[in-house]
ZAMARGU-4260 file (C-alpha; in steps of 0.2 Angstrom, whole numbers, plus 5000, padded with zeros to 4 digits):
<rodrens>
0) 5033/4877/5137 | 5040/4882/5156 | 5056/4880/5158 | 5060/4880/5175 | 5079/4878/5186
5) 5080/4869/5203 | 5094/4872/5213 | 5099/4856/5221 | 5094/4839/5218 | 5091/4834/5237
10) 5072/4829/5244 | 5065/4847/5242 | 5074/4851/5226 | 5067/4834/5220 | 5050/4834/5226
15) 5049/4854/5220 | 5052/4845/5202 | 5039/4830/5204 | 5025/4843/5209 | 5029/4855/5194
20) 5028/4839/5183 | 5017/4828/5192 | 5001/4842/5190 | 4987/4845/5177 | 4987/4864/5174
25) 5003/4868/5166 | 5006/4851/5157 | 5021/4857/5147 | 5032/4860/5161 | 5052/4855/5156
30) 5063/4854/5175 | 5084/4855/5173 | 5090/4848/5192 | 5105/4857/5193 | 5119/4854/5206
35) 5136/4859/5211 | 5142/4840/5215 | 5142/4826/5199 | 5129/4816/5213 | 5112/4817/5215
40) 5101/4815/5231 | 5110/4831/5243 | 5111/4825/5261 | 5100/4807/5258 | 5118/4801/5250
45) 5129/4815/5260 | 5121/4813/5278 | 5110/4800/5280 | 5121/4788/5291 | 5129/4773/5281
50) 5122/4760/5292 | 5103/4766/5290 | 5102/4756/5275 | 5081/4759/5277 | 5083/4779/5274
55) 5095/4780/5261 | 5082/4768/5251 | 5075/4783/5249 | 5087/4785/5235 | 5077/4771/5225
60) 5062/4782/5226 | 5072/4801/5222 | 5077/4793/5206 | 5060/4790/5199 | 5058/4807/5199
65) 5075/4810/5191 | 5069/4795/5175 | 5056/4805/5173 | 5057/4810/5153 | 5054/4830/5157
70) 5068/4832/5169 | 5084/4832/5166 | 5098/4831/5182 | 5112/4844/5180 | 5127/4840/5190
75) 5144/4849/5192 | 5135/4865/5189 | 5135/4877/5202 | 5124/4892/5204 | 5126/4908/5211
80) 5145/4911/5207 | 5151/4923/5195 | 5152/4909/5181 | 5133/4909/5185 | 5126/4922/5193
85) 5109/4922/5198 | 5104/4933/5185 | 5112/4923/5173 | 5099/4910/5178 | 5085/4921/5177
90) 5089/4925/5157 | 5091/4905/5155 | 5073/4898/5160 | 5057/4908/5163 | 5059/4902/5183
95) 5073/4899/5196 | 5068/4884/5214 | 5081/4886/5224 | 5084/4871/5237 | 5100/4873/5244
100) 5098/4868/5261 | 5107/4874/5278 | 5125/4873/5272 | 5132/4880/5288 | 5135/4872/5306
105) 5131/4884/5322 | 5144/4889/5331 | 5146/4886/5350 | 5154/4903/5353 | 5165/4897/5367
110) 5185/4896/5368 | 5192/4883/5361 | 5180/4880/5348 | 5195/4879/5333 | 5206/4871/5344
115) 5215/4853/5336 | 5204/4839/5337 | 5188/4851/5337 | 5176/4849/5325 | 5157/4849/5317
120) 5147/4834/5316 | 5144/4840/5299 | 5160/4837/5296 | 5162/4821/5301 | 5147/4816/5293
125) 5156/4822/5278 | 5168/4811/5279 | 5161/4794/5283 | 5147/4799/5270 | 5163/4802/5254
130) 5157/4821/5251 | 5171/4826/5239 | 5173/4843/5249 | 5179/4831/5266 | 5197/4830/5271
135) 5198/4811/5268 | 5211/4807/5280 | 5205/4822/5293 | 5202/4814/5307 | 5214/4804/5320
140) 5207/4791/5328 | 5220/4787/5340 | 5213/4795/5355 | 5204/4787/5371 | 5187/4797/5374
145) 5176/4809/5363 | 5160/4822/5366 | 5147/4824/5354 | 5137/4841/5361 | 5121/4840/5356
150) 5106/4829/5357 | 5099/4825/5340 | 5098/4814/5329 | 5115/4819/5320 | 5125/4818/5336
155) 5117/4801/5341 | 5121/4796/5320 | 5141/4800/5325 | 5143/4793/5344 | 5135/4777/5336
160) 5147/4778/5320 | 5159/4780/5332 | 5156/4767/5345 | 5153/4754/5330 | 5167/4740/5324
165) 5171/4739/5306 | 5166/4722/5306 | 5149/4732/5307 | 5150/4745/5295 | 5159/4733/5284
170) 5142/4728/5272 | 5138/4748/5269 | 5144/4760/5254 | 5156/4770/5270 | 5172/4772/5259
175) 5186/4761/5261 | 5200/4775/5271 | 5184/4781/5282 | 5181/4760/5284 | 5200/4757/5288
180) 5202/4773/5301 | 5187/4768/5312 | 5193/4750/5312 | 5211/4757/5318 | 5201/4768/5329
185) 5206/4769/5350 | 5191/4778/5356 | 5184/4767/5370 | 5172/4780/5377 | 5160/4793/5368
190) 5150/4807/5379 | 5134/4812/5373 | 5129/4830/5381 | 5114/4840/5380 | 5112/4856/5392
195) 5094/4852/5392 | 5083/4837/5400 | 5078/4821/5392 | 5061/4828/5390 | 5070/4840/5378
200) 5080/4830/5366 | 5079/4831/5347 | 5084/4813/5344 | 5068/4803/5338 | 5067/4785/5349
205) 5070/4777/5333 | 5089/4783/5335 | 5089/4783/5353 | 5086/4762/5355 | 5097/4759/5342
210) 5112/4763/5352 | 5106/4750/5367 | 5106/4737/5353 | 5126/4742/5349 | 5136/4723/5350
215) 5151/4729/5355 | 5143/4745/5365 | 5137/4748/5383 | 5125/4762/5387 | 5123/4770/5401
220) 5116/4787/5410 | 5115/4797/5425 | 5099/4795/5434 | 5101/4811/5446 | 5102/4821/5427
225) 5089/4814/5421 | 5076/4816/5440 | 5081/4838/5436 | 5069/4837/5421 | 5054/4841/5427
230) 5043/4829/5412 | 5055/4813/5420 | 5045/4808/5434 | 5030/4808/5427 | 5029/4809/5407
235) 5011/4803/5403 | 5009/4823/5399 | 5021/4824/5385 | 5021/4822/5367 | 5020/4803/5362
240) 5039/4805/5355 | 5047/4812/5369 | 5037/4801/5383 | 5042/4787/5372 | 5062/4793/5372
245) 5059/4796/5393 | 5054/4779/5394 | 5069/4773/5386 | 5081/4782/5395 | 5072/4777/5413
250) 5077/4760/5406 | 5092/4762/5406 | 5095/4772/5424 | 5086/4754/5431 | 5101/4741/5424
255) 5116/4743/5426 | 5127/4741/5407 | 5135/4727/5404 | 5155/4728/5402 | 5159/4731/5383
260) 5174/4736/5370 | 5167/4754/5371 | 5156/4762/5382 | 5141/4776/5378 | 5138/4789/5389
265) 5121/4801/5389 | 5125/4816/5399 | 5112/4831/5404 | 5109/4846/5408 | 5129/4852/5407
270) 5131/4867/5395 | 5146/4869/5387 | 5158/4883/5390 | 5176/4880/5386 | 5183/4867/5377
275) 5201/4865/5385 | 5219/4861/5377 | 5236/4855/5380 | 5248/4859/5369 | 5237/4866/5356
280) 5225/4851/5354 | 5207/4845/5365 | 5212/4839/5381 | 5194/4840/5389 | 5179/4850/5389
285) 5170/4860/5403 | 5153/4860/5407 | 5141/4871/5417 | 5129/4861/5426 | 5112/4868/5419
290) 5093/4868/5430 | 5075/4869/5422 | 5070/4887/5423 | 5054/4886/5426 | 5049/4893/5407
295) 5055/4879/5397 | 5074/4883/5398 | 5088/4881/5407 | 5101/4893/5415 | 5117/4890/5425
300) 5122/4884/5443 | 5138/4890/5441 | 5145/4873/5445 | 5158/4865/5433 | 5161/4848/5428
305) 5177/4845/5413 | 5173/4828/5404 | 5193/4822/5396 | 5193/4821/5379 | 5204/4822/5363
310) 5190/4825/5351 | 5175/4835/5349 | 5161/4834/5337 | 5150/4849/5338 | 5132/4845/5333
315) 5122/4861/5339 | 5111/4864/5323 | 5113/4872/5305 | 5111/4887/5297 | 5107/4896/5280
320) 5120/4901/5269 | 5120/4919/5258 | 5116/4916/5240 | 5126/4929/5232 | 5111/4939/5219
325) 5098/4934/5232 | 5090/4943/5246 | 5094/4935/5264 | 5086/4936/5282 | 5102/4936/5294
330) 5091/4933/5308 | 5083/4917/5301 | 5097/4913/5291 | 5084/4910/5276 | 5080/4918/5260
335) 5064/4929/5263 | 5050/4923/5254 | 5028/4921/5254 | 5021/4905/5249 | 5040/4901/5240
340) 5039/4917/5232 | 5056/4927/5234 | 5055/4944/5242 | 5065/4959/5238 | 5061/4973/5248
345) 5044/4963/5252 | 5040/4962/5235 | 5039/4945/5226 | 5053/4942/5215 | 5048/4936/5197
350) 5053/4921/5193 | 5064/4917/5210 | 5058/4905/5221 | 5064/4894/5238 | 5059/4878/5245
355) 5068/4867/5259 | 5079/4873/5273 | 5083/4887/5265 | 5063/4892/5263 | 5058/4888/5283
360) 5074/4885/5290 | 5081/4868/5296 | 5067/4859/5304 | 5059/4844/5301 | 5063/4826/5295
365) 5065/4823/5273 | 5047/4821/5272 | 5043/4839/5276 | 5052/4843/5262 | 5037/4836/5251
370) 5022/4848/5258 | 5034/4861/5256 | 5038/4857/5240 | 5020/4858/5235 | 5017/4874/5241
375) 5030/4884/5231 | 5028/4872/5214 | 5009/4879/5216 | 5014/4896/5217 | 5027/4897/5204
380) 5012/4886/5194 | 5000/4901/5196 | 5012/4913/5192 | 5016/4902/5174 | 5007/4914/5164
385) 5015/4928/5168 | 5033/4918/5167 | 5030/4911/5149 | 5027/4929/5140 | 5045/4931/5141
390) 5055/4924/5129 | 5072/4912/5133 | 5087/4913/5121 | 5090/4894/5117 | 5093/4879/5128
395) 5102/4881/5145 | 5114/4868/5143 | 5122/4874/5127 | 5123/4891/5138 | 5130/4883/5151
400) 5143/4873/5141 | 5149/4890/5131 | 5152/4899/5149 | 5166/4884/5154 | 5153/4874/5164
405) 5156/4852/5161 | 5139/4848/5166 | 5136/4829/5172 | 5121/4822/5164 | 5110/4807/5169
410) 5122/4794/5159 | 5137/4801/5169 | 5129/4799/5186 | 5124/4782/5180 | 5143/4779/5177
415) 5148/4786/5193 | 5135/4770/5202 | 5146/4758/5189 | 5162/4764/5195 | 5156/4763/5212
420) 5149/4746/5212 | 5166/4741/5205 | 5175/4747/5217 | 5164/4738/5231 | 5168/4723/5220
425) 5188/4723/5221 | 5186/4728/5239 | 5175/4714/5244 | 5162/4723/5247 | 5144/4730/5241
430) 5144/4748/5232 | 5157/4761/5241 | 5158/4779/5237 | 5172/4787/5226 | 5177/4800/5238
435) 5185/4814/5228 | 5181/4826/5213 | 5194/4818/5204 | 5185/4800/5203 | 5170/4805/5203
440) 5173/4816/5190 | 5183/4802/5180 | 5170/4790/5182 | 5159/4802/5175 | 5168/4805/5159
445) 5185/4815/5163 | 5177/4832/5162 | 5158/4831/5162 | 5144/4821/5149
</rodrens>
C-alpha cells in the first residue's frame, strides 16, 4: 500500500488525489486530504464569487473525488507547524503533495498602503465568501466612492459585489452580516484602475460583460484611455480573449450609460502612487498617468490625477507563502521543485512533492490545476517503489489525534452543509455559510469527528 498526504483540499490538492487513485500502475494507493479549515474545496468555496453560481458548481464535481472510498478528507488539521512539522508528515505516510496555493496578496509599496479604510481584495473576498480567518464586521460601508486597483478577474468579482443590491445577492450562500452590510451599503460609485491598456487586462470577457448587465449599475469608460493603447484601434492582431474584451469596452466608449443607483467606472493607464488620508483614514488615491512604452509596458508621464475615495481594495496579484520545513524560491515565491519533485539544494526530496500555485505560481484558471496535478501524481507514481520500502508506524489519524489534533472527517463536513442549510432555512433563504470557527466547528461535532 501507498500512503500518501495532500495538503490542501482545493482544485489542485483534489485533482493531485484523483490522479493517484484514478491510475492503473499503483492500484493500492490510500490518499488523507488534509486541511487547516473543517471545509473542503480551498478558494472554489472561499473565492469564487457568491453570485457565480456556475463556478462554485464546481463543488458538486470536487466532492466525487472526496466519496471516493480510498480517500479520506482530513480537516482542521494543519500542516507545517510545530504540532506538525513537515517531518512529522514524512514519518506518517511514505509521501507528502503539498497544494497550498498563494496565500499572500502583493503589496503596492506605495504610502498609504495601511492606511484606514485600505485593504486587499483578498480580503474582502474573505469576508463576503465566510472564511472563518475574516473580520466578519471589518468593513464599513458607509462611505461614497471606492477604487479597486487592478484589472482582473478578482477586482472586477469585488467592484460587481460592490455595485450589487441585496435584493441580488439575496438567493446566494453570502452570509447573513456580509448580506445586511452591503444592503446598508452608501457606495454609489466604484473606480476600477489598471496602469495598463485594455489590451492588457487580466479579466476574462466573461467577467467583463457581466458588469454592463448590472440592474441597478451603469458603466462607463474613458475613450481617450482607452485610444493610448496601441491594440485599441485596430485589435484583429490580438489574442481572441483580449480582442473580444476590446470590443466590449469600444462598446461601451460609443453609448453613453444610462443613469443608475450606482455607477462603475473602468479607468486606465493611471498607476498608482500614493493613497492619501485625512485624519488617519482613505480620502483619495493619486494616480500617475502611464504611456505604452514601446516594449509592452508602461512608464510614467509625470502627470497626476487623485480619484476620492474612502475605501481601497488592493487587487494586484498573489504570492507563495514559506512552508516552514520546506525549501522556498523568494524570487518566485514558490517551493523549488522538477516535474512536482521538491528540491533541496537541486536535489529531489524523497517523498515531498508540490502541485498548484504553490508548484508554478499563481497563474491560470481551476482547470490548470488538473494537468498539473497529473504531472506530479505521475512522478511521485514512478517514484512508488522506492516510497513503499520504507515502513510507516500505524495509521496517521491515530498520530494525529495523540499529538492534540481534532481532525474533521467526512461525516463532520457533511454536518457543517446541514447546519448550513439550516441556517439558510430560518433566514429565508437557500444554504448560507457559518462564518466562524466556532460554528463551524460546533456544527462539526464540538471539537472535531
Amino acid at each position: 500500500m501507498l500512503r500518501v498526504a495532500v495538503v490542501g483540499s482545493g482544485p489542485s490538492g483534489l485533482y493531485t488525489a484523483q490522479a493517484l487513485v484514478q491510475q492503473s500502475a499503483v492500484p493500492d494507493v490510500r490518499v488523507h486530504v488534509l486541511d487547516r479549515l473543517p471545509c473542503p474545496y480551498g478558494l472554489v468555496r472561499y473565492g469564487v464569487a457568491p453570485d457565480h453560481e456556475k463556478i462554485k458548481s464546481l463543488q458538486g464535481s470536487l466532492r466525487t473525488v472526496l466519496e471516493h472510498e480510498r480517500i479520506t478528507f482530513v480537516g482542521n488539521v494543519e500542516a507545517c507547524t510545530p504540532q506538525l512539522p513537515a517531518r512529522r508528515l514524512r514519518e506518517l505516510y511514505h509521501a507528502v503533495v503539498y497544494c497550498v496555493g498563494a496565500a499572500a496578496d502583493r503589496r503596492l509599496g506605495i504610502p498609504g498602503e495601511d492606511l484606514t479604510g485600505s485593504f486587499s481584495a483578498t480580503e474582502f473576498v474573505s469576508w463576503y465568501s465566510a472564511h472563518p480567518d475574516a473580520d466578519p464586521g471589518g468593513f464599513a460601508l458607509g462611505v461614497r466612492s471606492a477604487v479597486v486597483i487592478g484589472v482582473g478577474n478578482v477586482a472586477v468579482d469585488v467592484a460587481r459585489i460592490l455595485a450589487r443590491g441585496a435584493g441580488e445577492l439575496l438567493p446566494t450562500d453570502m452570509p447573513q452580516g456580509a448580506l445586511d452590510l452591503l444592503g446598508g451599503s452608501t457606495v454609489r460609485e466604484v473606480h476600477v484602475v489598471g496602469r495598463r491598456g485594455p489590451s492588457q487586462a487580466r479579466f476574462t470577457t466573461k467577467e467583463l460583460r457581466e458588469l454592463g448587465g448590472l440592474p441597478d449599475a451603469s458603466v462607463s469608460v474613458e475613450p481617450s484611455e482607452l485610444e493610448l493603447d496601441p491594440g485599441y484601434g485596430d485589435p484583429s492582431a490580438l489574442p481572441g480573449a483580449l480582442r473580444r474584451n476590446v470590443e466590449v469596452l469600444r462598446g461601451w466608449a460609443l453609448r453613453p450609460p444610462p443613469a443608475r443607483a450606482r455607477s462603475l467606472r473602468l479607468r486606465f493607464h493611471l498607476r498608482p502612487v500614493e493613497i492619501l488620508g485625512e485624519a488617519g483614514r482613505v480620502a483619495a488615491v493619486r494616480f500617475e498617468r502611464t504611456v505604452p512604452d514601446g516594449a509592452g509596458g508602461v512608464c510614467g508621464t509625470g502627470t497626476h490625477e487623485d480619484i476620492e475615495a474612502q475605501l481601497v481594495l488592493r487587487s494586484v496579484g498573489y504570492r507563495g507563502v514559506p512552508l516552514p520545513g520546506l525549501p522556498f524560491d523568494e524570487g518566485r515565491g514558490t517551493v523549488p521543485h522538477a516535474g512536482g519533485r521538491v528540491l533541496r539544494d537541486g536535489v529531489p526530496s524523497a517523498g515531498e512533492y508540490v502541485a498548484g500555485w504553490i508548484k508554478r505560481g499563481p497563474t491560470g484558471v481551476i482547470g490548470t490545476n488538473r494537468p498539473c496535478a497529473k504531472e506530479t501524481a505521475a512522478s511521485l507514481l514512478a517514484d512508488a517503489d522506492a516510497l513503499t520500502r520504507r515502513t510507516l508506524p500505524g495509521d496517521p489519524l491515530d498520530a494525529l489525534r495523540a499529538s492534540g489534533l481534532r481532525p474533521v472527517e467526512w461525516p463532520g463536513w457533511l454536518a457543517i452543509e446541514a447546519a448550513e442549510a439550516a441556517l439558510g432555512a430560518s433566514l429565508g433563504r437557500r444554504s448560507v455559510k457559518l462564518h466562524d470557527w466556532a460554528g463551524l466547528l460546533g456544527a462539526a461535532g464540538g471539537t472535531g469527528t
